[in-house]
C-alpha positions as CSV (number, residue, x, y, z in Angstrom):
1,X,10.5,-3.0,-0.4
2,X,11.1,-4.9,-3.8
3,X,12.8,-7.9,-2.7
4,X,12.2,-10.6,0.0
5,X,15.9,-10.8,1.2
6,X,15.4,-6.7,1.8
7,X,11.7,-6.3,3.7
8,X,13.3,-9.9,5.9
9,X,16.5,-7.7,6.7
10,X,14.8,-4.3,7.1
11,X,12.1,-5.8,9.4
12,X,14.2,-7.8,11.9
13,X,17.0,-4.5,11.4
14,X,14.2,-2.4,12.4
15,X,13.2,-4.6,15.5
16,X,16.5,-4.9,17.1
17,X,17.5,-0.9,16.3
18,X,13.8,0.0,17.8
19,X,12.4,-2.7,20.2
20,X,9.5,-1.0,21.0
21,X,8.3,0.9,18.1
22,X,6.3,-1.4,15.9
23,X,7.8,-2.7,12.7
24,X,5.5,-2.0,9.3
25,X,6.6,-3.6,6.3
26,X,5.2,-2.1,3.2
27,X,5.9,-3.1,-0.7
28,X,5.2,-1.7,-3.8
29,X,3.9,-3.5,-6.8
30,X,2.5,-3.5,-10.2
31,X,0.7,-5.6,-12.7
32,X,3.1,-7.7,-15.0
33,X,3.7,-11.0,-16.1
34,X,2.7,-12.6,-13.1
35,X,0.0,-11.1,-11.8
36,X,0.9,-8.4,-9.4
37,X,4.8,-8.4,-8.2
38,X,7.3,-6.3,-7.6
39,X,9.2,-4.0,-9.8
40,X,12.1,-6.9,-9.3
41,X,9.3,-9.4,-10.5
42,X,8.7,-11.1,-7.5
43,X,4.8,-12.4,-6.9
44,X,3.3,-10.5,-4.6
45,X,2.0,-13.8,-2.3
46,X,5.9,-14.2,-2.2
47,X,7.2,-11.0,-1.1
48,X,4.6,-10.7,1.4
49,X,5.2,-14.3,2.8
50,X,8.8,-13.8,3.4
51,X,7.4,-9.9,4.9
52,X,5.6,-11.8,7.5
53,X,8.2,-14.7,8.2
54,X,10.3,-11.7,9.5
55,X,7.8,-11.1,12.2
56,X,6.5,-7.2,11.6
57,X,3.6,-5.8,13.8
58,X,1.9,-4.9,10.5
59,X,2.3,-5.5,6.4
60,X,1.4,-2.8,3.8
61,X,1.1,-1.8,0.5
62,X,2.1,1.2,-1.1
63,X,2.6,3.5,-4.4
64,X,2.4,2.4,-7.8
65,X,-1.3,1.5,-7.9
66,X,-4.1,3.7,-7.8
67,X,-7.0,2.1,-5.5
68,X,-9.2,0.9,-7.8
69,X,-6.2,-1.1,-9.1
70,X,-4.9,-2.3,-6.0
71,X,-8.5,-3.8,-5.1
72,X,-7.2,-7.5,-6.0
73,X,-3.8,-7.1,-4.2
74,X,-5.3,-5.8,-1.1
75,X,-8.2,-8.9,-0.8
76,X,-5.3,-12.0,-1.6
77,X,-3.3,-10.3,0.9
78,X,-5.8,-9.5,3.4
79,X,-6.7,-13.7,2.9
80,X,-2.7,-14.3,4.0
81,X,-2.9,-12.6,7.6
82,X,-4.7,-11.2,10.3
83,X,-1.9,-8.5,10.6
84,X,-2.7,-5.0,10.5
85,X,-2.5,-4.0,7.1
86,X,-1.6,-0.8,5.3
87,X,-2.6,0.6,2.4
88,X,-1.1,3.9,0.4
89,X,-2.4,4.2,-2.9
90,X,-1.6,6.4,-5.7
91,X,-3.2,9.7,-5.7
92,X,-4.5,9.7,-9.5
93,X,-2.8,7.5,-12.5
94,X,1.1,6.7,-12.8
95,X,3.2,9.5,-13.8
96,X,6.6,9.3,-15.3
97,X,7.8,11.6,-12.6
98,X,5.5,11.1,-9.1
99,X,6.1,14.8,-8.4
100,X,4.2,16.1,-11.7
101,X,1.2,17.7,-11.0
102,X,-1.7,16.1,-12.0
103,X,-4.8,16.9,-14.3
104,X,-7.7,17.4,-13.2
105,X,-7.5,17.8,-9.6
106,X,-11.3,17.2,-8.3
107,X,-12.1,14.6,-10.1
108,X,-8.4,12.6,-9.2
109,X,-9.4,13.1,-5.4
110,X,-12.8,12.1,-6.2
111,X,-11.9,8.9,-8.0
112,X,-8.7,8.3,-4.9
113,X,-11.8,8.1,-2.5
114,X,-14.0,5.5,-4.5
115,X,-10.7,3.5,-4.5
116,X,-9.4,4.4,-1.0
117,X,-12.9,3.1,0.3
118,X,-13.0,0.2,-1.6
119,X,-9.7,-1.0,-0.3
120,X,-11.4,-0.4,3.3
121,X,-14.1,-2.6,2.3
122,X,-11.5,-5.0,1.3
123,X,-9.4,-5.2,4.2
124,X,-7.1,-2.6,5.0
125,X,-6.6,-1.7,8.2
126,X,-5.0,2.2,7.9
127,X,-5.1,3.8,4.7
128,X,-3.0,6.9,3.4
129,X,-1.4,7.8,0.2
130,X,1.1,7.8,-1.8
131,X,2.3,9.7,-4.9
132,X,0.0,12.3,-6.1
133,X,-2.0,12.0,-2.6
134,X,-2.0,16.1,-1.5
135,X,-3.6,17.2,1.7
136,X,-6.7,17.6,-0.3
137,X,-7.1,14.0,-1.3
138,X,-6.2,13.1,2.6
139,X,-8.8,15.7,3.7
140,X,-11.5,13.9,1.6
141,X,-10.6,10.9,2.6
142,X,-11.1,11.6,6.2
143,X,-14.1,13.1,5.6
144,X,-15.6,10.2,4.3
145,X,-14.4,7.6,6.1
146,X,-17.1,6.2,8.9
147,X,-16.6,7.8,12.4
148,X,-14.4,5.6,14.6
């Protein structure tokens, strides 16, 4: 989601189309003028205030970070609920197209774990990823989480 009028409307669209599935709202941001927003601009305290005004089961974060970036997102959000949250970083640096392969491989799923770990320790609930993320940089991930 980029805009707070759009994650209010899909969240509450969500709960009545789906009463008892649970509702995740998830937003993608980067680092600009104001800290980290939206691609629209918005701040990301913003976005995720009006996210959780619309009353989703859990909040999220996703894409255009990788997880060492997202490090600062993830703590000031994790300080605005107790909600589940949900992370998905980047699987290596921003690419102009999210489908181009990415160089150096072992190294990019070695540096999405550090960050991927890091925004554990920070908070997140459920971690994945997003662009770049293959099965390999999932696999690792999973291996090195802590059992349980």
């Amino acid at each position: 989601m980029y805009h707070p009028v759009e994650a209010q409307a899909g969240v509450r669209a969500a709960g009545r189309a789906a009463p008892r599935l649970p509702v995740i709202v998830s937003s993608t941001y980067a680092l600009g003028d104001q800290g980290f927003q939206t691609p629209l601009g918005i701040p990301a305290e913003r976005m995720h205030a009006a996210a959780l005004e619309a009353g989703p089961d859990a909040v999220g974060v996703n894409c255009s970070l990788e997880g060492r970036k997202m490090l600062g997102l993830v703590e000031r959000l994790r300080a605005q609920t107790d909600l589940p949250l949900v992370v998905q970083p980047q699987g290596g640096p921003a690419e102009i197209d999210c489908r181009a392969p990415r160089r150096d491989p072992a190294a990019q799923v070695a540096e999405f774990v550090r960050g991927a770990l890091a925004l554990v320790d920070a908070g997140a609930d459920a971690i994945g990823g997003c662009c770049g993320a293959t099965p390999e940089h999932i696999a690792a991930l999973a291996a090195a989480l802590p059992p349980g």
